[in-house]
C-alpha positions, 0 to 999 in steps of 0.5 A: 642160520646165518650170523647177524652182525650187532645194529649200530642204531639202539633205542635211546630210550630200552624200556619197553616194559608193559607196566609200569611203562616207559615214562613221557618223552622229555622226562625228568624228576623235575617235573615233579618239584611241586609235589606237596611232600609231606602234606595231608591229603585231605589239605585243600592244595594236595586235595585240588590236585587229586581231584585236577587228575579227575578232571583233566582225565576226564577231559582228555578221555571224552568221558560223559560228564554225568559219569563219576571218576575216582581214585581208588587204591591197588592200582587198576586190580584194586578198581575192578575187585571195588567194582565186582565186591559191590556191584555184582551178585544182583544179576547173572554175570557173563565173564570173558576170559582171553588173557591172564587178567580176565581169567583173574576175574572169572577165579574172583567171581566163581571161586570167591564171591561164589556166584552161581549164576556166573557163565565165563566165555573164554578164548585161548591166547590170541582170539577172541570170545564168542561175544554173542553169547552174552546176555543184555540181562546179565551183569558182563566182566571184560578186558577191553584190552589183553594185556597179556595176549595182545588182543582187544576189542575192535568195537562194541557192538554186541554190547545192546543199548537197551541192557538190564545189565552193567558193563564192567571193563577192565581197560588198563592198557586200552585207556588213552590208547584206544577210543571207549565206547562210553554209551556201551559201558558202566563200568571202566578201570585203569590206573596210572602206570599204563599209557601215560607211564605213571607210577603204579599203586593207584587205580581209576575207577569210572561209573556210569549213572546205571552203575551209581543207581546199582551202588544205591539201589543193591546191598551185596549179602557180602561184607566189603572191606573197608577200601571197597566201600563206595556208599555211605548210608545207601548213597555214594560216597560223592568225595571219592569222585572229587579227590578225597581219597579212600586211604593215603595216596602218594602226593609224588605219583599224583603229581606224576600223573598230573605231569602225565596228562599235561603232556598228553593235553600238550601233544593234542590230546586223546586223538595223538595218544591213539595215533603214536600207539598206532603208529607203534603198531605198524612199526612192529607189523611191517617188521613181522610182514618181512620177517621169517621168524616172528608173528603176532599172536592175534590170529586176526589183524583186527585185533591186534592190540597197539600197546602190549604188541605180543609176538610168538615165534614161528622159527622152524627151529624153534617149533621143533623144540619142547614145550619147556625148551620153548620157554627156555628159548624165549626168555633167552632172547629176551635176557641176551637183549637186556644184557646188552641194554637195548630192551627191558622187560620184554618177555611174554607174560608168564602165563601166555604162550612163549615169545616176546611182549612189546609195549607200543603205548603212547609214551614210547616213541615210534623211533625206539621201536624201530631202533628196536626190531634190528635187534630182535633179529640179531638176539633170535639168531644168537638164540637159535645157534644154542638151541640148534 
């Protein structure tokens, strides 16, 4: 293999990390002076302004405006475990598993909340379950996004309008990146250091008017901890959709979320968020069309997620190699292009196959990533002449 000389260009911004993301363009921590530090969150002013992320999310996602929106605690794995504990076990439940997360959940219900009715359809890295397996009468637990494998849902169709039972979407790294198709969903979690790039610990919990009458109507035959109690003698606890917290949330990241979503309103709302991450996508697609060592590992060009654009590598060198030299060689690119600061955090998930994960949300900006694919070619070259 030829050598490639270092690119002049470097991405200004190198964070290409997919949780917790690169920060808004233009940001600084004085964004976040007004913070009330220092404050209880139950005071009406810090309260206002929980319930101010409630409603500008809301808005920007197009969410019905029957549908109740929360924050919750443990981020958007702390949404969906609230969302499985104290509504699952009424209905069989039809899981679909193709990342790491969705296998998470289908550990969760078969193996914790032991639910015998439980049927997971699963898929390997870069595909897609057969989604017309699931049934309308049963409960349906899915990523809409996989953040680890860089596949997502082209549409919901197969989701029926006349189902008996709920939809639960995890969509962490697809909620203001991709369009929700609300009708088809009654459940949908994500949390705040995803596409606005906000800082973690806090998750997003969205019900529909189904998913509230199932809260109402079903008492689980577990006990729930107490930061997964969503009820409160047989009625839902209508605070935790107007800001009042279950426990203590941090008033910095609250004010962080809200900088977050002014920028995301300023930019023209959910329709420019959709276009810079598809924007990010093309970016990398053109990249991998000329490229003759690197591929998407979404098998079909549909599925190919904007935000975690996971790549593997199909170098004849590299395919030669072992499976534990793979992953020796993978993670080399990635450390040889953190050494020299261009990009952070960009290896494959750890339970995905070998290769390289690129975040495209909305908060990175296309020129970064373009900045960015020199690089990746210099950093394979170097990494084949050890491994040859």
């Amino acid at each position: 293999m030829n050598a490639i000389s270092k690119p002049d260009m470097r991405p200004a911004n190198p964070n290409f990390s997919s949780g917790p993301c690169a920060k808004r363009p233009g940001f600084t921590l004085e964004a976040l002076s007004g913070a009330f530090l220092g404050r209880s969150h139950r005071a009406a002013e810090p309260k206002a302004r929980l319930n101010e992320i409630i409603t500008r999310s809301k808005s920007i996602l197009g969410m019905p405006t029957d549908w109740r929106l929360g924050i919750v605690p443990g981020s958007d794995t702390g949404a969906v475990e609230m969302a499985l504990w104290s509504l699952l076990g009424a209905r069989p439940v039809d899981i679909l598993t193709f990342e790491s997360f969705g296998e998470g959940w289908a550990t969760d219900i078969v193996k914790h909340l032991k639910l015998a009715d439980a049927t997971i359809l699963s898929a390997r890295y870069g595909e897609l379950p057969d989604l017309g397996k699931t049934d309308p009468a049963h409960d349906i637990v899915f990523p809409w996004n996989g953040t680890t494998s860089g596949v997502r849902l082209t549409d919901a169709d197969w989701i029926a309008d006349d189902r008996q039972g709920l939809t639960i979407c995890d969509a962490t790294s697809a909620a203001f990146a991709m369009e929700l198709p609300w009708s088809k969903l009654d459940v949908v979690t994500w949390s705040w250091q995803k596409v606005l790039g906000g800082e973690a610990a806090h998750g997003m919990l969205a019900l529909s008017p189904r998913a509230v009458e199932r809260l109402e109507t079903y008492t689980p035959k577990w006990p729930l901890p107490k930061v997964f109690r969503l009820t409160s003698k047989g009625k839902v606890s209508e605070g935790v959709f107007k800001g009042e917290t279950i426990n203590t949330p941090s008033m910095l990241c609250a004010e962080d979320a809200i900088d977050g979503l002014k920028w995301a309103e300023g930019i023209g709302g959910l329709p420019a968020l959709i276009a810079r991450s598809e924007a990010n996508l093309k970016a990398v697609a053109d990249w991998v069309a000329q490229s003759e060592w690197a591929g998407f590992l979404a098998r079909d060009v549909a599925t190919r997620s904007c935000t975690s654009i996971c790549l593997k590598i199909v170098a004849p060198w590299f395919v030669a190699l072992s499976a534990e030299n793979q992953a020796k060689a993978a993670k080399q690119i990635a450390s040889v292009l953190e050494k020299v600061g261009v990009a952070y955090d960009i290896g494959a998930y750890r339970d995905a196959p070998p290769g390289l994960r690129i975040w495209g949300g909305a908060t990175v900006e296309t020129s970064d990533i373009a900045a960015l694919l020199p690089w990746l070619d210099w950093a394979h070259a170097t990494t084949a002449v050890s491994f040859q």
